[in-house]
N, C-alpha and C positions, 0 to 999 in steps of 0.2 A: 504494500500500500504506500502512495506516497506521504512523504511528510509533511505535504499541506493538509492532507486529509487526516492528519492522525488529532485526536483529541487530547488535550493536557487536564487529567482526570485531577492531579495533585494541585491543581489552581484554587482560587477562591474565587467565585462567580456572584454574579450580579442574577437573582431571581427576582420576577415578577411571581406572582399569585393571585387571580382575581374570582372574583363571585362569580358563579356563572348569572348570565343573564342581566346583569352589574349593579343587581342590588345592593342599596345601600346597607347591608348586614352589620358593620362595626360600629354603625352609631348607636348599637345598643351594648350598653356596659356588659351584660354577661357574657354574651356572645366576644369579646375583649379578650375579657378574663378567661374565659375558657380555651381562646387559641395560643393566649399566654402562657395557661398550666401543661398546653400539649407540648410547643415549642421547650418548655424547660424538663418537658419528660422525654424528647427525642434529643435534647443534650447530654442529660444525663443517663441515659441505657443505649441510644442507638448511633451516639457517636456524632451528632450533628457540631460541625464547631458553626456557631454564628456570629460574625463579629459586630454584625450592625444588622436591625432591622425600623423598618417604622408602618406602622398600622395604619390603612387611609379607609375613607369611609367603604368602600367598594373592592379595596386591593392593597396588597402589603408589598414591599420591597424586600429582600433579604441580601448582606453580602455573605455567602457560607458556603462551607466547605464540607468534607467527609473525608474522614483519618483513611479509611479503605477506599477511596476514588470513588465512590458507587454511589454519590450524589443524586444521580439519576433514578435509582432503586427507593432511597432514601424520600425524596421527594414525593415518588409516587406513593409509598406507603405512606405519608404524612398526610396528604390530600385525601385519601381514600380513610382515612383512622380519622380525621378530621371533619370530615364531610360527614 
């Protein structure tokens, strides 16, 4: 495979996340709270490093990474345990 086409799995990456459909979901406090306690439960058992994130009414930013490269894996299950 060339090496423009290979992925650098060891990065720290810029995610988006949004609602579907772009509900405004975070402007309610629990619904907050609770993507806050999952986010601190996938730091601490599943290896998420997050260095920065910020909650918007509709969609969140993340800059983060994964100690095992599997960012991609990681993500999906946070989406899918989350939702």
């Amino acid at each position: 495979m060339s090496e423009l086409r290979k992925a650098n799995y060891d990065a720290v990456f810029f995610v988006t996340l949004t609602v579907v459909g772009g509900l405004d979901a975070f402007t309610c406090k629990n619904y907050c709270e609770e993507v806050i306690k999952n986010i601190q439960y996938w730091q601490q058992h599943k290896g998420l490093e997050l260095y920065a994130y910020v909650i918007m009414s509709n969609h969140m930013h993340w800059l983060a990474g994964q100690k095992d490269g599997k960012l991609n894996y990681l993500l999906r299950d946070f989406k899918s345990y989350t939702a």
